[in-house]
C-alpha positions in Angstrom: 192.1 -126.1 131.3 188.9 -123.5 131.1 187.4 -125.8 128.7 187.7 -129.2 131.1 186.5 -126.7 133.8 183.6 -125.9 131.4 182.5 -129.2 130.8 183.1 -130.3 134.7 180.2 -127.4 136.1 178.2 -128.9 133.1 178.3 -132.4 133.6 178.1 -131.7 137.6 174.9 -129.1 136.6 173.1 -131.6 134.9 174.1 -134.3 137.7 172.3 -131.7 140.1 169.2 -131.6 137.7 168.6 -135.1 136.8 168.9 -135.6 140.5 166.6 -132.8 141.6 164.2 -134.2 139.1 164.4 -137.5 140.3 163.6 -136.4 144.1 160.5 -134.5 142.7 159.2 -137.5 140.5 159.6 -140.7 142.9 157.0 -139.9 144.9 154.9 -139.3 142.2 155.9 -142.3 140.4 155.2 -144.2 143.5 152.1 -143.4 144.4 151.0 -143.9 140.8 151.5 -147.6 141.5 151.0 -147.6 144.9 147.6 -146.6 144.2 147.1 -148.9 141.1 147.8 -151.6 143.4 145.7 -150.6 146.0 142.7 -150.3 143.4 143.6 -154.4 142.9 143.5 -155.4 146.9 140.3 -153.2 147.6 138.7 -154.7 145.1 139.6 -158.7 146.1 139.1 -157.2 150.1 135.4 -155.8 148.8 134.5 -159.6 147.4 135.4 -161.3 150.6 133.5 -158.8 152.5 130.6 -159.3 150.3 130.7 -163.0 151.0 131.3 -162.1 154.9 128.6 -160.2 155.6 126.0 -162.7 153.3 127.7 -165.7 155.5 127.0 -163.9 158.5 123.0 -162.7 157.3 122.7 -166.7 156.2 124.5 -168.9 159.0 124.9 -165.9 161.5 128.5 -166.2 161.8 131.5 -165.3 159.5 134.2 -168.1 158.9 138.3 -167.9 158.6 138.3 -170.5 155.8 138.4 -169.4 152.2 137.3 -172.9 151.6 134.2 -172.8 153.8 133.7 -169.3 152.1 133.9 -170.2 148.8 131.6 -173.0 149.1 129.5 -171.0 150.5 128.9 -169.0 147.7 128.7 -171.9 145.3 125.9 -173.7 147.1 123.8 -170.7 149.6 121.1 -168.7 147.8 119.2 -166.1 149.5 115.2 -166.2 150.6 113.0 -163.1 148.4 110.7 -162.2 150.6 108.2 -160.1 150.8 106.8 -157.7 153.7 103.4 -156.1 154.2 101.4 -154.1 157.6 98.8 -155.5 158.6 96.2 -155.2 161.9 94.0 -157.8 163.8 91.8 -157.2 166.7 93.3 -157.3 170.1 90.6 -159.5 171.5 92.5 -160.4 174.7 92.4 -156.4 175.6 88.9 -155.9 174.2 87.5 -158.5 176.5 89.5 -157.2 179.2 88.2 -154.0 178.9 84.3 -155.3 178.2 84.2 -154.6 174.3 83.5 -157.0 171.5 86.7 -158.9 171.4 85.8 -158.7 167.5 85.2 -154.8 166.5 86.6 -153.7 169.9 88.6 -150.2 170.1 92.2 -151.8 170.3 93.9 -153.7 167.6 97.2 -155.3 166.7 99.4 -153.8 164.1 102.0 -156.3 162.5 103.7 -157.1 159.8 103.4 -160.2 157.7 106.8 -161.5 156.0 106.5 -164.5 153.4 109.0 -166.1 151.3 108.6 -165.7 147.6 111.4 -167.8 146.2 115.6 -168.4 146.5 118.4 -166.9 144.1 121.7 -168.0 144.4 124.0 -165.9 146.6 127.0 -166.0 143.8 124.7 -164.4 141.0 123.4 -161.8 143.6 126.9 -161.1 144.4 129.2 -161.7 142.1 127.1 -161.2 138.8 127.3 -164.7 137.8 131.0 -164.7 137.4 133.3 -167.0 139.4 135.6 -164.5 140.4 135.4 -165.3 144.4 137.4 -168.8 143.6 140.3 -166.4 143.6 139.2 -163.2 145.9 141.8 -164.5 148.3 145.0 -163.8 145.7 146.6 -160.7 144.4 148.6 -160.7 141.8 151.4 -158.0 141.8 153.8 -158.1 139.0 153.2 -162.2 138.3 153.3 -163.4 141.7 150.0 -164.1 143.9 150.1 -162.7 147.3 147.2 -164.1 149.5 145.4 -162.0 151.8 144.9 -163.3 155.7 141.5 -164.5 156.6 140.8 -164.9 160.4 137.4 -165.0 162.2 135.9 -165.8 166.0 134.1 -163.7 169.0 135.1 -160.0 170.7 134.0 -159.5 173.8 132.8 -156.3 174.6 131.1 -155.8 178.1 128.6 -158.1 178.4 127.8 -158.5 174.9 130.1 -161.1 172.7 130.2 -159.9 169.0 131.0 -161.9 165.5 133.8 -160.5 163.5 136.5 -161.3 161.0 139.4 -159.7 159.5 140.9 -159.6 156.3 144.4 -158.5 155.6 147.8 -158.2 153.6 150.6 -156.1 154.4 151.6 -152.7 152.4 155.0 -154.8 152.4 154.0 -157.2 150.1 151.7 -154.9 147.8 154.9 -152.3 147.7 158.2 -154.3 147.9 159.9 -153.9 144.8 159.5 -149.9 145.2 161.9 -147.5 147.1 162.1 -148.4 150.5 161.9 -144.7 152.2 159.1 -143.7 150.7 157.7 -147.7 151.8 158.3 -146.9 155.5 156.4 -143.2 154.9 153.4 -145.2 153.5 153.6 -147.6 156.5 153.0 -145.1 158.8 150.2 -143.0 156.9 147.6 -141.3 159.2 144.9 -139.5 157.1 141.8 -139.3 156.1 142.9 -139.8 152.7 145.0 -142.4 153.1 145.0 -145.9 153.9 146.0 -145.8 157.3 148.9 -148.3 158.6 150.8 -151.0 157.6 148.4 -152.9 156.0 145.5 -152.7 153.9 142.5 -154.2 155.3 138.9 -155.1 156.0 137.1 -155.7 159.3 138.6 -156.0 162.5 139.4 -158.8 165.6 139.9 -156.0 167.5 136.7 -153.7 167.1 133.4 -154.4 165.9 133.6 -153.4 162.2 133.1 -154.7 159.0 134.6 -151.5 156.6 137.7 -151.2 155.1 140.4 -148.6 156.1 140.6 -147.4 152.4 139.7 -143.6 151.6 136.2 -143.6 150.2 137.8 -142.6 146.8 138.9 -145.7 146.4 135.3 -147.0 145.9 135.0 -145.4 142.3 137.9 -146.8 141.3 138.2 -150.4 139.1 141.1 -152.4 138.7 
């Protein structure tokens, strides 16, 4: 009988152990992949906001189509330009003020923008790769989850603003992991963290074209 109580206190001892371990290591475990996988949606949300923002310089509005975007890429190219100062006379304020409208006192100062050539926006963005055909899709364990593209006008005051928003849920990026430690994540607020339930760049509701990834998260490849 001592020897069956023995062996009950060690089996329950290392129960308690291999439970206390556990408890200590899931969250470490988790946010080894959870950060892993964020490294692979940053990365897909820091393409589309590289294609936003050159849409936006180019036609002066973003768009909520990945097709519209993606053609975009393929076909736009960007102007070189190039910029210099320069001055003139101010002959209208010379003569005004009885001086040679030529060598008069007052002058002009300006500056002179000319166009030296194109280059294609996809090799200025993407280094030549055709990655953006698939910005829109990330794959977690096989299966492609796509990331929500939406676009239009905020209105704030008297002033309407261009914005967009790209999206996907912490849900989808974290689903086959433990569901407590899920719900914690969902309701992150730090300055470390990637605050609330999804991951994400841009806004409909502000006027902001960032992510709301930790700046860590910027040295970090897939």
């Amino acid at each position: 009988m001592k020897l069956i109580i023995q062996l009950v206190l060690w089996v329950a001892i290392a129960f308690l152990a291999w439970k206390l371990y556990s408890s200590i290591m899931a969250p470490v475990k988790f946010n080894e992949v959870k950060e892993a996988r964020y490294g692979k949606v940053i990365e897909k949300l820091k393409d589309i906001q590289s294609a936003q923002l050159a849409y936006k310089e180019i036609k002066g509005d973003f768009t909520g189509s990945y097709d519209s975007l993606i053609n975009f890429v393929e076909t736009a190219q960007f102007a070189i330009t190039s910029r210099k100062d320069t001055s003139y006379p101010d002959r209208v304020k010379n003569k005004a003020y009885g001086l040679d409208p030529e060598t008069g006192g007052y002058i002009i100062e300006a500056i002179v923008s000319d166009t030296l050539g194109f280059t294609p926006v996809k090799d200025s963005l993407y280094a030549g790769t055709d990655r953006y055909k698939n910005m829109m899709n990330v794959n977690i364990n096989g299966t492609d989850h796509k990331i929500d593209l939406e676009a239009g006008t905020l209105n704030k005051g008297d002033v309407t603003y261009k914005v967009f928003e790209a999206k996907i849920a912490k849900d989808k990026i974290l689903s086959d992991l433990d569901k407590d430690l899920l719900n914690q994540e969902k309701q992150v607020l730090s300055v470390d963290g990637v605050n609330g339930e999804y991951i994400q760049v841009g806004s409909m509701n502000d006027v902001n074209t960032a992510g709301n990834w930790p700046k860590v998260y910027d040295f970090k490849k897939e």
